[in-house]
C-alpha positions as CSV (number, residue, x, y, z in Angstrom):
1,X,-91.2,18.1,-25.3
2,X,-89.3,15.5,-27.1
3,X,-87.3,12.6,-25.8
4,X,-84.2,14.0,-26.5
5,X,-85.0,17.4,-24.8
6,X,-86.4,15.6,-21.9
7,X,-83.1,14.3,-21.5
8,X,-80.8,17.0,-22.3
9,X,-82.6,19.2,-19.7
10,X,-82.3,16.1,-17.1
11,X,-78.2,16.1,-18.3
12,X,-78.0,19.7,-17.2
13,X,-79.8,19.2,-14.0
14,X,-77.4,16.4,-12.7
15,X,-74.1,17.6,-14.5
16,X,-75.3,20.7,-11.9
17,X,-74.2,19.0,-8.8
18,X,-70.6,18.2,-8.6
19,X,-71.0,14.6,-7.4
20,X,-73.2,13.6,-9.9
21,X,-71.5,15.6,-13.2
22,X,-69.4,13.1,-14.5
23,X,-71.7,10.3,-14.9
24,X,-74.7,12.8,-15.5
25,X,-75.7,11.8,-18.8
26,X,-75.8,8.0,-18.3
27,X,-78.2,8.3,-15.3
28,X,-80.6,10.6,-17.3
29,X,-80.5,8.2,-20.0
30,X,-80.9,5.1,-17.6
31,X,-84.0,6.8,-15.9
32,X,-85.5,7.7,-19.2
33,X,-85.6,4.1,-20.6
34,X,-86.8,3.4,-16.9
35,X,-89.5,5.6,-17.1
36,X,-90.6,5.0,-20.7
37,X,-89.9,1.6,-20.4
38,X,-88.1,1.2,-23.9
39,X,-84.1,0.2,-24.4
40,X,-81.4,2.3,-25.5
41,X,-81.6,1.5,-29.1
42,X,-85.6,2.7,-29.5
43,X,-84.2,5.9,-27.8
44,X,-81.8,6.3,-30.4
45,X,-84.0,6.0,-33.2
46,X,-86.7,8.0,-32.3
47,X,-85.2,11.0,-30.6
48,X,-88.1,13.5,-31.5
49,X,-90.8,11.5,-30.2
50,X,-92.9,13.0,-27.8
51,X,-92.6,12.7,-23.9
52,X,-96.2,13.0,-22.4
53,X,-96.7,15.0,-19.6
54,X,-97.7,12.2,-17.5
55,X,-94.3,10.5,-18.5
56,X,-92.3,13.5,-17.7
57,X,-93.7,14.2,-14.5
58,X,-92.4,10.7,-13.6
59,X,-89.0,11.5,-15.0
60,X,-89.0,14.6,-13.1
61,X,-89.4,12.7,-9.8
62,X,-87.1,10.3,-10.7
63,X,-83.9,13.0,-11.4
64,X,-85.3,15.2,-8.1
65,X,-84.3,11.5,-5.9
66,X,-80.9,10.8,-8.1
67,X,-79.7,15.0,-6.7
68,X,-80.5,13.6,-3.7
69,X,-78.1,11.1,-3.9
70,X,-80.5,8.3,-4.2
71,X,-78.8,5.4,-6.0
72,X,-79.8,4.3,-9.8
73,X,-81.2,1.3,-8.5
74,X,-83.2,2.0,-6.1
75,X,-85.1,4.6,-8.1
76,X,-85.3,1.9,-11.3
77,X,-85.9,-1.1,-8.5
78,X,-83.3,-3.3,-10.5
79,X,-80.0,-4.7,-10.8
80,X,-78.0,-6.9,-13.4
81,X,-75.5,-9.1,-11.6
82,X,-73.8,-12.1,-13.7
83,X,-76.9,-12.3,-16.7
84,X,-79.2,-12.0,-14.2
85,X,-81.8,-9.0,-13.6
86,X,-82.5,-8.8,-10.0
87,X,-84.9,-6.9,-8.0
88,X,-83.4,-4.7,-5.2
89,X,-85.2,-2.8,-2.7
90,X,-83.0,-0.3,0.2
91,X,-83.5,-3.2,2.8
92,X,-80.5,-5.1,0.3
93,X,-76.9,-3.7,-0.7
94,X,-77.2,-3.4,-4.4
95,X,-75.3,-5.7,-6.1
96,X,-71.5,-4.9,-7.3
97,X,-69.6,-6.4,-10.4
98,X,-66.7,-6.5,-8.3
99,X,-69.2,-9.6,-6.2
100,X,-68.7,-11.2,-9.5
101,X,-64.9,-12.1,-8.8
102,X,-66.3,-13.5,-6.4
103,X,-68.9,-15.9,-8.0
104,X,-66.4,-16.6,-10.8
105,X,-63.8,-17.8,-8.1
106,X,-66.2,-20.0,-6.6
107,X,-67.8,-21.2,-10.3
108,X,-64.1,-22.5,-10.9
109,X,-63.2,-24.4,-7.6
110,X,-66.2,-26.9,-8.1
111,X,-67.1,-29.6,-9.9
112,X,-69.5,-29.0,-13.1
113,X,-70.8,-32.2,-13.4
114,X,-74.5,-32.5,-12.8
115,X,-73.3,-36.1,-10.8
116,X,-72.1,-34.2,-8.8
117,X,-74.2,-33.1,-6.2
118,X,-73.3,-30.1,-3.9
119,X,-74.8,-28.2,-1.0
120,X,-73.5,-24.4,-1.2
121,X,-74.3,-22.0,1.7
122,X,-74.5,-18.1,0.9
123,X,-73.6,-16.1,4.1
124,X,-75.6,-12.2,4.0
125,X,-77.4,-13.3,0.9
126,X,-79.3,-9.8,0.7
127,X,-80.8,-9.8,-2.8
128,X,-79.4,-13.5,-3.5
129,X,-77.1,-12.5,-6.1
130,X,-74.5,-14.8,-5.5
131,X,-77.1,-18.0,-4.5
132,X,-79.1,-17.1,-8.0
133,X,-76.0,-17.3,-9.8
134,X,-74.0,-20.1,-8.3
135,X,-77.6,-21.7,-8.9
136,X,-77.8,-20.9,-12.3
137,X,-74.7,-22.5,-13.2
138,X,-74.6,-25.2,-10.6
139,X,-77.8,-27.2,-11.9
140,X,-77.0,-30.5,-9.6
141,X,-76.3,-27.3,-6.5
142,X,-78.9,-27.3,-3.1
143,X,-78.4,-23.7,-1.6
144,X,-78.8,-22.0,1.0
145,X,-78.7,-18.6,1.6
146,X,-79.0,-17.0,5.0
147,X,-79.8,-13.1,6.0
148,X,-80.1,-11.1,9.0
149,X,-82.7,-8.8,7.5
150,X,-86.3,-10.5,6.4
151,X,-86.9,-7.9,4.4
152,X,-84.1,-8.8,2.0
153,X,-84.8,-12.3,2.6
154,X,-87.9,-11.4,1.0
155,X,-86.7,-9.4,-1.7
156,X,-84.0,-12.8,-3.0
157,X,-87.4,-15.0,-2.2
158,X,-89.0,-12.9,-5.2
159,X,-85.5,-12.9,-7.3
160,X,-85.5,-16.6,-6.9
161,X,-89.1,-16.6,-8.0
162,X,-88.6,-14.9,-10.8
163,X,-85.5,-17.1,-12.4
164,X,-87.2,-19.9,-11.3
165,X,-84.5,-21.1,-9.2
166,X,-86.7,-21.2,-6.0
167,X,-87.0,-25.1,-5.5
168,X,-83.1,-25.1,-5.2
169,X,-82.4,-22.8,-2.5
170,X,-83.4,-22.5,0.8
171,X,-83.8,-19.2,2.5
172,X,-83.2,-18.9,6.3
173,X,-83.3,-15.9,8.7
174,X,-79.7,-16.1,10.9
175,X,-76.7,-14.3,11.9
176,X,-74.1,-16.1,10.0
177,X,-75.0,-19.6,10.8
178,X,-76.5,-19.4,14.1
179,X,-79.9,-19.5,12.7
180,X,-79.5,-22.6,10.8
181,X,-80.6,-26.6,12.3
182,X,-78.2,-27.4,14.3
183,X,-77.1,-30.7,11.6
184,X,-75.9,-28.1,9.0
185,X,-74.0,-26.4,11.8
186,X,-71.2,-29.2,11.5
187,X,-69.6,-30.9,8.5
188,X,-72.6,-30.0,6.1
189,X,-71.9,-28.4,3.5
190,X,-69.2,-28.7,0.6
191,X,-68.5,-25.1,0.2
192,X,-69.4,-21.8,1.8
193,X,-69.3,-18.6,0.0
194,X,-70.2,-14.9,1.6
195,X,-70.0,-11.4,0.8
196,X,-70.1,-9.6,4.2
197,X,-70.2,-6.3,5.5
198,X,-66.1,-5.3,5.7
199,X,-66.2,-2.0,5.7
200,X,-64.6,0.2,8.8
201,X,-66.6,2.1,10.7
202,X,-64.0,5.0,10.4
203,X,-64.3,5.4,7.0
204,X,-68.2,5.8,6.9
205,X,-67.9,9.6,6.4
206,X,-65.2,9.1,3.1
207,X,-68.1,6.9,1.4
208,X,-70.1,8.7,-1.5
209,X,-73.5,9.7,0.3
210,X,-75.3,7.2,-2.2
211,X,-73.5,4.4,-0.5
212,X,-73.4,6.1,3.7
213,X,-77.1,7.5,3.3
214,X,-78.8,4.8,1.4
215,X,-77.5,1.4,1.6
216,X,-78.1,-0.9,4.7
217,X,-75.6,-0.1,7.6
218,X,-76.0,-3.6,8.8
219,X,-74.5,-5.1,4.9
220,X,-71.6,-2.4,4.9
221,X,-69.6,-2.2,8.4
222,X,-68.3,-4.1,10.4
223,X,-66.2,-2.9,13.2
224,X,-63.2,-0.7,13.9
225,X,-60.8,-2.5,10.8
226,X,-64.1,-3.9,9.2
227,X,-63.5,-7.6,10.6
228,X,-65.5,-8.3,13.3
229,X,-67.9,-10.4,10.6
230,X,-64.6,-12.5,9.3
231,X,-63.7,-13.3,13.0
232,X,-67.0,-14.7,13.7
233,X,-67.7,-16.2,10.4
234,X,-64.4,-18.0,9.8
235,X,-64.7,-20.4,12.5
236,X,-68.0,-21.3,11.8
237,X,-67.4,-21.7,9.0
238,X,-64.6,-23.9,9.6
239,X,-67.1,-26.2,11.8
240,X,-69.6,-26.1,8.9
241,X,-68.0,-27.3,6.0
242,X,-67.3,-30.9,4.8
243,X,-63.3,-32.3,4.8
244,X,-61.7,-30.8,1.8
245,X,-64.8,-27.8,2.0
246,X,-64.1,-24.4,0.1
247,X,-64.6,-21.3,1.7
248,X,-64.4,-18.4,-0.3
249,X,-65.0,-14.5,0.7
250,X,-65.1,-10.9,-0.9
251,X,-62.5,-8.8,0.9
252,X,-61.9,-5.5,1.8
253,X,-58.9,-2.7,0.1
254,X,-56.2,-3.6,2.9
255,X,-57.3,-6.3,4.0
256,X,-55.4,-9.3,2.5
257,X,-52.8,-9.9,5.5
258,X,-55.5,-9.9,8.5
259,X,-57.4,-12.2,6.2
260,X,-54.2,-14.5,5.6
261,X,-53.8,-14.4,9.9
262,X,-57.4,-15.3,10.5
263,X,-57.0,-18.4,7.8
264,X,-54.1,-19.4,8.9
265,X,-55.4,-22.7,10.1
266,X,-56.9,-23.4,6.8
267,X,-55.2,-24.8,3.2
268,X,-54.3,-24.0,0.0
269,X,-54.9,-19.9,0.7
270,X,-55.5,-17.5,-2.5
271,X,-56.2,-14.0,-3.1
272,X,-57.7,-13.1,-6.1
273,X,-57.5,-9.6,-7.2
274,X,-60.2,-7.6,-9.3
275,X,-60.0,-5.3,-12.8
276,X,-58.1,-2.8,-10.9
277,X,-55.5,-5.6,-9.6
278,X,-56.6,-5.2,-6.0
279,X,-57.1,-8.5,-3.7
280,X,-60.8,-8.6,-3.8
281,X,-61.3,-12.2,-3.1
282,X,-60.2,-15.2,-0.4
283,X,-60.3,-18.8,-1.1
284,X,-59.2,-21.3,1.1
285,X,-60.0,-24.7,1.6
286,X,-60.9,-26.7,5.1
């Protein structure tokens, strides 16, 4: 069997299940380069080369956990979020570009110069997507990024590893900021940035099973309305962060006015909407 069969008979077996048809020939393709571990463009070029059996047993395992839903990156064990390729395991959410809104908000609200030094905290760090990249692009930046789950506190130890951004961020195990020495807890840090769980618990069933039956609960809801992490975060927030201290959080769909009520103590608010002009991002500043 060729490459190209392989992956027209994978095609037909996803485009077979309604949930899976319209994006059915991207994830074969994506799982064949995983499993032959060879980019796009060799696929293209050498259609007709041969699959060996050993190699399409593995692809056949791989297309057996996406019709069950499984997500794309937890079968390949990767993610790409801002340039960067991150490892995720199911103990993290997987990494969203809409989280880049977020990053990008944050990336323009602080000083560039390398001067300039900062100390950033990342709230629910899970894979330490937004740490590695705020890190990345903040070279004079000390992080630190805080989880409730060691498991994906080991997971963004390896992704920091791996970028070599390790010796600039600091990984803690805390809910919110409970966890963290009790001189960080006030007045410590210049800005604080978090993506947390915001998701109602009413609306678990209206998820797509890849998201309800995969993902961490613990990263994706929070509460009745989704806000019982913003009420407890805010304040400490509030009590963390330097005079003049950003703050700056992915949102929910809906959820702009509860945010504006619960940050209605702090100054200079802004929602920042994503691609699809919804407010996916909250800025304020202490």
């Amino acid at each position: 069997m060729t490459f190209r069969q392989a992956l027209t008979l994978a095609t037909d077996q996803l485009a077979a299940s309604p949930a899976l048809r319209d994006l059915a020939h991207r994830d074969a393709e994506l799982l064949l380069l995983h499993v032959l571990e060879i980019d796009r463009a060799t696929l293209l070029a050498y259609p007709t080369r041969p699959i060996t059996p050993s190699q399409f047993d593995t692809y056949q395992a791989a297309i057996a956990r996406r019709l069950n839903h499984e997500p794309i990156q937890y079968i390949t064990g990767q993610q790409e979020f801002f340039g960067l390729q991150l490892k995720v395991t199911p103990a993290t959410l997987i990494p969203r570009p809409e989280t880049e809104h977020l990053v990008e908000a944050v990336l323009d609200r602080l000083p560039k110069s390398g001067d300039t030094p900062l100390r950033i905290l990342d709230i629910g760090t899970g894979t330490g997507a937004i740490a590695l990249a705020l890190a990345a692009h903040l070279p004079q930046a000390r992080i630190t990024a805080v989880d409730l789950s060691a498991q994906a506190l080991d997971v963004a130890r390896q992704n920091a590893a791996a970028h070599n951004l390790a010796g600039r961020i600091d990984f803690i195990l805390s809910d919110l900021l409970t966890g963290l020495p009790q001189k960080d807890q006030t007045a410590a840090f210049d800005a604080i940035v978090s993506n947390p769980p915001y998701i109602p618990e009413g609306d678990r069933a209206e998820l797509h099973p890849q998201v309800r039956d995969y993902e961490p609960a613990q990263a994706l809801f929070a509460g009745a309305h989704g806000l019982d992490i913003y009420r407890r975060l805010i304040p400490q927030a509030h009590a963390a962060l330097q005079p003049g201290g950003l703050l700056a959080l992915e949102i929910g769909h809906g959820q702009k006015n509860e945010l504006a009520h619960l940050l209605c103590n702090w100054r200079n608010v802004r929602f920042i909407d994503d691609f699809q002009q919804i407010p996916r991002v909250a800025v304020a500043w202490k």
